[in-house]
C-alpha positions as CSV (number, residue, x, y, z in Angstrom):
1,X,69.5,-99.5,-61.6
2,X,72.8,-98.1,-63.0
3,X,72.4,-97.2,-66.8
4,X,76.1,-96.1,-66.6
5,X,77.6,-99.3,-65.6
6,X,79.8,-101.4,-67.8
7,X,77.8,-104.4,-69.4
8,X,78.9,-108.1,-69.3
9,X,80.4,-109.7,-72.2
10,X,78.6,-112.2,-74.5
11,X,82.0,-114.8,-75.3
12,X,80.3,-118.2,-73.9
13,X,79.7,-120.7,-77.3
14,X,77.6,-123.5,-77.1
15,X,80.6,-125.9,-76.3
16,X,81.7,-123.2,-73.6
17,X,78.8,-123.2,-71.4
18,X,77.8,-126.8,-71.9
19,X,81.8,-127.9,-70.9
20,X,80.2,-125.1,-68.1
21,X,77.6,-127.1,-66.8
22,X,78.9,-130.8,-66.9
23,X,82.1,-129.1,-65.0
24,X,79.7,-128.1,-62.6
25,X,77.4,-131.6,-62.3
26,X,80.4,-133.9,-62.7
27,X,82.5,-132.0,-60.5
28,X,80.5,-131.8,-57.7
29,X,79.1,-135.1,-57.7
30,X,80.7,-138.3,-58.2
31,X,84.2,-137.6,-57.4
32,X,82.8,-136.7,-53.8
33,X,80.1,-138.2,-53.1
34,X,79.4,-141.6,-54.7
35,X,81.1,-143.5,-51.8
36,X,78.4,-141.9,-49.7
37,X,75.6,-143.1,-51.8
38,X,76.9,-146.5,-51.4
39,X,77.2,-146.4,-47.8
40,X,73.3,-145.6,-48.3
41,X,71.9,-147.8,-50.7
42,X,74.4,-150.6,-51.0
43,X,74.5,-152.3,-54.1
44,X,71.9,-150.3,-55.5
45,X,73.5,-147.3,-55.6
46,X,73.2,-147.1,-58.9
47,X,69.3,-146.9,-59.0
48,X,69.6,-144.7,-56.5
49,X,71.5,-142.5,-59.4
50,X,68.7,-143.4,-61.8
51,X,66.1,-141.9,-59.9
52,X,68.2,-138.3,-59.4
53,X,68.9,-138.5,-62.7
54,X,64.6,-138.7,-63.6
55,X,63.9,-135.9,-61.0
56,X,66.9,-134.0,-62.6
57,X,65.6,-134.3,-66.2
58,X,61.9,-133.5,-65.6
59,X,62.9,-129.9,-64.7
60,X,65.8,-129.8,-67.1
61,X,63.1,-129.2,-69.4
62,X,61.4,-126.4,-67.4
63,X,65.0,-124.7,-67.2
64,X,65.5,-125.2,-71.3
65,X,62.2,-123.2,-71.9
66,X,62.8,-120.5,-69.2
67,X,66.6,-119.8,-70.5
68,X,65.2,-119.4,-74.0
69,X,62.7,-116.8,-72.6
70,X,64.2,-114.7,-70.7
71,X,68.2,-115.4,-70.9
72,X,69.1,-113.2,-68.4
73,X,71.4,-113.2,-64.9
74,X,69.6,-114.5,-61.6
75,X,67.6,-117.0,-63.9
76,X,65.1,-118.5,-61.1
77,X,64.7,-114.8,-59.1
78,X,63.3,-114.0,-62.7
79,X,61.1,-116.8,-63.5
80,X,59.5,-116.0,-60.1
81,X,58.7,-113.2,-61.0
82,X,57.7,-113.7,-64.2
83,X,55.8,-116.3,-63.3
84,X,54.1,-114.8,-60.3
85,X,54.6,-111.1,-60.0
86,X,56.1,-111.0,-56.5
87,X,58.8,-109.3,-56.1
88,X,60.0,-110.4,-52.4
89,X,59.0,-114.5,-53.4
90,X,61.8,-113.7,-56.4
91,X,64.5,-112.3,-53.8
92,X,64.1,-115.1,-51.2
93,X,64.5,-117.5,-54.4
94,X,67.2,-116.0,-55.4
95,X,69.0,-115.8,-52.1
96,X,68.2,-119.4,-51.9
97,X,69.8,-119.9,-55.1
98,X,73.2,-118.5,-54.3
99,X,73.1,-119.9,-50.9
100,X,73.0,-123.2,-52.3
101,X,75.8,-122.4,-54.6
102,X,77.5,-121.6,-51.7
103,X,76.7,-124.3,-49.5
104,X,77.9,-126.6,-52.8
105,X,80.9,-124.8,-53.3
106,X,81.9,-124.9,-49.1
107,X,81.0,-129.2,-49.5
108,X,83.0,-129.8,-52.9
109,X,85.8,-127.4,-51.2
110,X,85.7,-130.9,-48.4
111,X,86.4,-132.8,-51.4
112,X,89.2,-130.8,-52.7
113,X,90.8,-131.3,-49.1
114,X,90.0,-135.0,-49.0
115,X,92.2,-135.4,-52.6
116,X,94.7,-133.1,-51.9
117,X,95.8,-135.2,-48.0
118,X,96.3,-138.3,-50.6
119,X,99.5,-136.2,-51.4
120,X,100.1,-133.6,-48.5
121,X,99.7,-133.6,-44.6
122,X,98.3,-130.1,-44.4
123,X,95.2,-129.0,-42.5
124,X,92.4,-128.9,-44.4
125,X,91.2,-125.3,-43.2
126,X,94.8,-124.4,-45.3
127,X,94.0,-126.6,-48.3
128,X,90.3,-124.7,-48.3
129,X,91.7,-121.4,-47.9
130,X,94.4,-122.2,-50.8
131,X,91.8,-123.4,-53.1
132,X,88.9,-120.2,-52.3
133,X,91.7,-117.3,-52.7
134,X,92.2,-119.0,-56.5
135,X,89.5,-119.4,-57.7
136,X,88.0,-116.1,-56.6
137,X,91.2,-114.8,-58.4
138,X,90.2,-116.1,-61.7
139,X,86.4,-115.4,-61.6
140,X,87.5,-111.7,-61.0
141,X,90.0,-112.5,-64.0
142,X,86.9,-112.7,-66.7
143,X,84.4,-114.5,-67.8
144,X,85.9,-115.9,-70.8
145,X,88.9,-116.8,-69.1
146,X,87.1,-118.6,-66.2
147,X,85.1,-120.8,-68.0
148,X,87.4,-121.7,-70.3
149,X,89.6,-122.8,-67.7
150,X,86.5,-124.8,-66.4
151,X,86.1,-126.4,-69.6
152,X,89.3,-127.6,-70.0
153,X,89.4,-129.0,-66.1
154,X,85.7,-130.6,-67.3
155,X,87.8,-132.6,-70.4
156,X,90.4,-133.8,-67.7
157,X,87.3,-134.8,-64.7
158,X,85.7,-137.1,-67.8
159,X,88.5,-138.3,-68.9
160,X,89.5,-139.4,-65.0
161,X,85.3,-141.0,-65.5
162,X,86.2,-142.9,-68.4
163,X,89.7,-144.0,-67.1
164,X,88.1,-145.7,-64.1
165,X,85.0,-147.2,-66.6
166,X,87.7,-149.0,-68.5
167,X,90.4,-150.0,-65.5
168,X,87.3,-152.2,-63.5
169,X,84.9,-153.0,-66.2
170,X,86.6,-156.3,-66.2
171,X,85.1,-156.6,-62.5
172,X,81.5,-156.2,-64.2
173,X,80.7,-159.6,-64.6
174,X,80.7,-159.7,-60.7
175,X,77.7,-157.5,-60.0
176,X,75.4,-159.8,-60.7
177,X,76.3,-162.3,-58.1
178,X,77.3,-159.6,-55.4
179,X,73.8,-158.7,-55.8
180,X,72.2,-162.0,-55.5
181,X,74.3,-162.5,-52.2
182,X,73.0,-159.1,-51.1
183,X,69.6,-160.0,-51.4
184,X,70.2,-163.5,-49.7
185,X,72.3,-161.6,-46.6
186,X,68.7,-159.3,-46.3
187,X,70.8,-156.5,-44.0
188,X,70.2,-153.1,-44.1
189,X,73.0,-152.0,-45.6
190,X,72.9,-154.2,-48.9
191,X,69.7,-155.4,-49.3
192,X,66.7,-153.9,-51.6
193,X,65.9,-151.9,-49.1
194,X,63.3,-148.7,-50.2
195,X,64.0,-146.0,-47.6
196,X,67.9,-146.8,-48.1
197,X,67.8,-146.2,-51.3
198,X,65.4,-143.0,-51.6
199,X,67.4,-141.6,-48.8
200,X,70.7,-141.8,-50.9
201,X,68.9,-140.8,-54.1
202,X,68.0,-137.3,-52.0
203,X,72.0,-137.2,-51.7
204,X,72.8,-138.4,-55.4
205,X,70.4,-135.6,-56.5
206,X,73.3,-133.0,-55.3
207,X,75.2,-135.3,-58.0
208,X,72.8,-133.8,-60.4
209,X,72.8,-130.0,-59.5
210,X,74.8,-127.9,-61.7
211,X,72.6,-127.5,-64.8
212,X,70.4,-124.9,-63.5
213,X,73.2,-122.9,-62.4
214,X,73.7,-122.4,-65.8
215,X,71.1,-120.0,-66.9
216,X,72.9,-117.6,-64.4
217,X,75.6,-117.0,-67.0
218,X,72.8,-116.4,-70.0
219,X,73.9,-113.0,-70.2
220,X,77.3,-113.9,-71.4
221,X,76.0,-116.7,-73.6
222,X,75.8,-116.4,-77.6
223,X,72.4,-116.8,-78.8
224,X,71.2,-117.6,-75.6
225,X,67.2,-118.9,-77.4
226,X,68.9,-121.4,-79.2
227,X,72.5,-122.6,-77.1
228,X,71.0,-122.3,-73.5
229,X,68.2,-124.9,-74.3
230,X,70.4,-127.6,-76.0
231,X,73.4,-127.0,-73.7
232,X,71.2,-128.1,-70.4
233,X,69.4,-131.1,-72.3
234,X,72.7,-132.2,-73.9
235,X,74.7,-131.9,-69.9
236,X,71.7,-134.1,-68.1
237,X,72.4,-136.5,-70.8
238,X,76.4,-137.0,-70.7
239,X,76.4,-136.9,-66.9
240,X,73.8,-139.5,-66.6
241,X,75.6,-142.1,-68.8
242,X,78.5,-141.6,-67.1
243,X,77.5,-141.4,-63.4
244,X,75.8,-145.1,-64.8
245,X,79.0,-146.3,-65.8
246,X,81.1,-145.2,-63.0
247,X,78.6,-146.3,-60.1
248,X,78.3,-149.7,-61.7
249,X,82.1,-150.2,-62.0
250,X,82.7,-148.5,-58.6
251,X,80.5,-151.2,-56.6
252,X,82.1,-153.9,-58.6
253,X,85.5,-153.3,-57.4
254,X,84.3,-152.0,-53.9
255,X,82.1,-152.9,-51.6
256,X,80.0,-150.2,-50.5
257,X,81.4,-150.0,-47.0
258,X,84.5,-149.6,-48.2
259,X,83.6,-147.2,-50.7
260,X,81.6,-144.9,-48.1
261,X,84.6,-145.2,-45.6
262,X,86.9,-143.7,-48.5
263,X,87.6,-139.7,-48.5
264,X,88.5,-140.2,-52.0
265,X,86.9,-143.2,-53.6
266,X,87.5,-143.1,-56.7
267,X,91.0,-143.6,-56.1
268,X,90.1,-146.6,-54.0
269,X,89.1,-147.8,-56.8
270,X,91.4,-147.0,-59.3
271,X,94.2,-148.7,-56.5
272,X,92.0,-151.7,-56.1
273,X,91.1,-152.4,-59.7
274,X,94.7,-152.1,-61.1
275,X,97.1,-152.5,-57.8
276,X,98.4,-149.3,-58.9
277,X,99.4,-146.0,-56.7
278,X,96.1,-143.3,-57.6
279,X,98.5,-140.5,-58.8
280,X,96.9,-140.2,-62.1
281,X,93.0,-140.7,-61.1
282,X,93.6,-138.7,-57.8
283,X,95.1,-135.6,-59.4
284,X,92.1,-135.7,-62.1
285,X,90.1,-135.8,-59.1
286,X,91.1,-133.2,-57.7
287,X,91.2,-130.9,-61.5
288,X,87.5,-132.0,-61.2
289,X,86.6,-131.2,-58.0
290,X,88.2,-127.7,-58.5
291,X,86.6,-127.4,-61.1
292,X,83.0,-127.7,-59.7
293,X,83.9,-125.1,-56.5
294,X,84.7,-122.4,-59.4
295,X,81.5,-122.6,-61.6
296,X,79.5,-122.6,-58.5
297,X,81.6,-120.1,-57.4
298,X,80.9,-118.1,-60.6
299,X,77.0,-118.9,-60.5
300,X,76.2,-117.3,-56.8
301,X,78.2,-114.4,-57.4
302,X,76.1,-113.4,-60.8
303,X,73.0,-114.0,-59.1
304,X,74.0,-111.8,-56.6
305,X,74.9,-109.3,-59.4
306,X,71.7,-109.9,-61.6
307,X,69.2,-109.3,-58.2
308,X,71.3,-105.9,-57.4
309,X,71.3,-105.0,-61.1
310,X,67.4,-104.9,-60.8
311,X,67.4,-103.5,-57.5
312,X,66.8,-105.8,-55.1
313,X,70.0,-106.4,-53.4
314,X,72.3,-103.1,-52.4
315,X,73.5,-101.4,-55.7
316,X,77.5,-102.4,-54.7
317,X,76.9,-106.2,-55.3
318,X,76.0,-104.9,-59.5
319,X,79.3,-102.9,-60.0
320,X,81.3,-104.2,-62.7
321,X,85.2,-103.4,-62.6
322,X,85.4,-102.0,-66.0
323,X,88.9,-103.8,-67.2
324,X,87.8,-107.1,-66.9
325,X,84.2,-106.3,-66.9
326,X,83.4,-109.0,-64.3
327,X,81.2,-108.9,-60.6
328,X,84.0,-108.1,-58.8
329,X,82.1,-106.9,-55.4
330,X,79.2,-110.2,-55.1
331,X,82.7,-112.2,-56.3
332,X,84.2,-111.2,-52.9
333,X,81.2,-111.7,-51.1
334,X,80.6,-114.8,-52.6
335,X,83.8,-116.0,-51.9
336,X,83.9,-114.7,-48.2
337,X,81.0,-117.0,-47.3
338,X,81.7,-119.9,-48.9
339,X,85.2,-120.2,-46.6
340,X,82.4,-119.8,-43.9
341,X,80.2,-122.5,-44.6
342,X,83.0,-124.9,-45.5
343,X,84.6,-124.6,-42.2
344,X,81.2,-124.1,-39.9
345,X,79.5,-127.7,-41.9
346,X,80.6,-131.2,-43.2
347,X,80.8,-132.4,-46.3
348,X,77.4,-134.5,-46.0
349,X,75.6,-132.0,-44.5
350,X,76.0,-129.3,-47.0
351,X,75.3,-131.5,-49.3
352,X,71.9,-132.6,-48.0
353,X,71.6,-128.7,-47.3
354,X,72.1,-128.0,-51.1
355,X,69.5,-130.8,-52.3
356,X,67.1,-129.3,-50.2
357,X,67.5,-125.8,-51.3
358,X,67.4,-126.8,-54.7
359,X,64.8,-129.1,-54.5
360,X,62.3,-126.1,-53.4
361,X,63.8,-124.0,-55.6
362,X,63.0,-126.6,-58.7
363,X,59.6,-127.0,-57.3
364,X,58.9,-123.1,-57.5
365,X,60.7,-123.1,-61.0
366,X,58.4,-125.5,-62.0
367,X,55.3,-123.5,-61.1
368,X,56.3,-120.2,-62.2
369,X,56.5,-122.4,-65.9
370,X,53.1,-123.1,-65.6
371,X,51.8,-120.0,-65.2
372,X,54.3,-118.5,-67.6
373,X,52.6,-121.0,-70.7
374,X,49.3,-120.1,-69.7
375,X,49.8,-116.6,-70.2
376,X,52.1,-116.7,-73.2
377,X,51.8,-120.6,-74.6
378,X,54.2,-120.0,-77.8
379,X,56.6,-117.0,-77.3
380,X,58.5,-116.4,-80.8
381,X,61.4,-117.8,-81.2
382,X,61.4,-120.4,-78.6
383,X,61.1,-123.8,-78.2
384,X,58.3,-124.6,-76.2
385,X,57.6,-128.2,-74.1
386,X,54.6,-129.8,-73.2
387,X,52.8,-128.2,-69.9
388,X,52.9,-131.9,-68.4
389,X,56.6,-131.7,-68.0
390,X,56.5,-128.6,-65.7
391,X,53.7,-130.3,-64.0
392,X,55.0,-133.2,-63.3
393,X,58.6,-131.6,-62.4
394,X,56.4,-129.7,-59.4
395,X,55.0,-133.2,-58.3
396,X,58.4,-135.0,-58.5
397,X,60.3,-132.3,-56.5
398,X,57.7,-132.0,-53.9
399,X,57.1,-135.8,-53.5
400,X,60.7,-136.6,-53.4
401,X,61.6,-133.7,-50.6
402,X,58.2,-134.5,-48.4
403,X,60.1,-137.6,-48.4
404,X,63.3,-136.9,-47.0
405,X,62.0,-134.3,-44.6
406,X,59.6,-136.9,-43.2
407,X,62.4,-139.8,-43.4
408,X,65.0,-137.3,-41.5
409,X,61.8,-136.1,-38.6
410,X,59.7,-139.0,-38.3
């Protein structure tokens, strides 16, 4: 490790990093992707949310604890090895991590392109290429300046939510007989039907990821034992209650084909609710979907910086360019691959790619918690949680992805 080496800068308040993280969940979730859960799990899409939202929460917990413990860069590589001493099992989790920061960047990049053909016929390799070379611009920036850019694209991505809540809530008083025909119909598509609806909570779940990511940023975070914990707890909670209210007024106004045949749904149903042009909902889409590509852009390049900083990854990757005292080397890197992956994949299968990865990842997390409370049950000065949450984060995670993997093989 490099003693000489400029340091990062502690500027992120606890309304900075928690506008951090919901920019992140909210971004990369239901802007892009709850037209596919639909198509999934019909008019139950929104339990299909609900159950994310449980398997989320369980190891939000488990995050909390670890950020107040060790609030350092590459978060999870740490736990690992906190947690069980192994050095290479802490690499390959922390390669895993940025990889799926990458992989989520590459699918909400999709999304970006999706919103922005509402407006332009361009190809969507250009729109892509647009978006990446900006936003790696402004993570080199700084810190500060990044995420306060983020937060103020998070205000405008829940204010697009909330605008859509109130334009179709007067179709609310429909669900409940859309769902009695759906029953009576018995098809595959809208019926109560389990593996449907498991199978699109495994893609809802990418709706979810974004809090962990931010315990990547914990070395620029102000009293990280006290404003990491509440930040992730308070995130989980605003993003569920407004995933529920979005998803319920989405399938009122849609049906789920036609929400799952939709690039940009939300805008469907923004033009179906009110018989109005999406301008306004369809450029907050798009402020929100940018939004999520640059956090997660941000994330994978510090965990590339924090594993090089303690000498697992090649000593270039942990340079920081002393004016804006930012990752400028894992930034490029970071960036580099993500145009990859967004133009090698589809937007669906980098989800599902990213749920995976994070799913194993949450597992491990999990575990390494365990161990972590057995050895030191009540650190000082942090906020510990019962050991049955950990333990039953490590069931939930591994149930829920033995699941999908036999689903997708078998």
């Amino acid at each position: 490790m490099n003693n000489n080496r400029a340091s990062l800068k502690r500027s992120l308040s606890l309304p900075l990093i928690t506008f951090y993280g919901l920019g992140n969940i909210l971004g990369a979730g239901i802007y892009v992707l709850v037209g596919k859960v639909a198509g999934e799990a019909g008019y139950f899409a929104p339990l299909s949310f609900f159950l994310a939202s449980i398997i989320a929460a369980i190891s939000a917990f488990s995050y909390a604890e670890l950020s107040a413990r060790y609030p350092v860069s590459a978060g999870e590589a740490v736990y690992l090895y906190e947690g069980f001493g192994i050095q290479k099992l802490s690499l390959v989790v922390g390669l895993m991590i940025a990889l799926a920061g990458i992989v989520s960047a590459a699918a909400i990049a999709h999304g970006f392109a999706g919103y922005m053909q509402v407006f332009f016929d361009l190809p969507r390799w250009l729109l892509i290429t647009l978006l990446l070379f900006t936003l790696g611009s402004l993570a080199i920036w700084g810190i500060s300046q990044s995420v306060r850019v983020a937060a103020a694209l998070t205000v405008i991505g829940i204010a697009g939510l909330l605008l859509i809540i109130i334009v179709g809530a007067d179709h609310l008083p429909r669900l409940d007989q859309l769902y009695q025909q759906s029953l009576v119909q018995q098809s595959a598509s809208q019926s109560f039907h389990l593996p449907g609806i498991l199978s699109a909570a495994f893609l809802a779940f990418y709706a979810y990821i974004g809090f962990e990511d931010m315990v990547n940023v914990a070395e620029e975070v102000k009293e990280p034992q006290r404003t990491m914990p509440r930040a992730i707890l308070l995130c989980v909670v605003v993003s569920t209650l407004l995933y529920s209210g979005v998803t319920l007024v989405s399938i009122s106004v849609l049906t789920p084909d036609e929400l799952a045949q939709s690039t940009a749904p939300l805008a469907a149903v923004y033009f179906t609710a009110t018989g109005k042009a999406p301008i306004i909902i369809t450029i907050i889409g798009i402020f929100a979907v940018v939004n999520g590509a640059l956090i997660q852009l941000i994330m994978s390049s510090r965990m590339l910086y924090g594993m090089s900083c303690r000498g697992w990854l090649p000593g270039c990757l942990g340079r920081i360019y002393p004016v804006t005292r930012t990752p400028v080397n894992s930034t490029v890197l970071t960036v580099a691959l993500i145009f990859l992956f967004a133009l090698l994949l589809q937007m669906v299968a980098l989800a599902e790619m990213t749920s995976y990865l994070v799913l194993t990842v949450f597992a491990l997390v999990n575990l390494a918690l365990i161990k972590i409370k057995q050895r030191y049950p009540q650190p000082e000065g942090v906020r510990v949680f019962p050991i049955w949450l950990p333990r039953s984060g490590f069931v939930t995670t591994i149930s829920f992805l033995c699941f999908e993997l036999f689903s997708k093989f078998f």
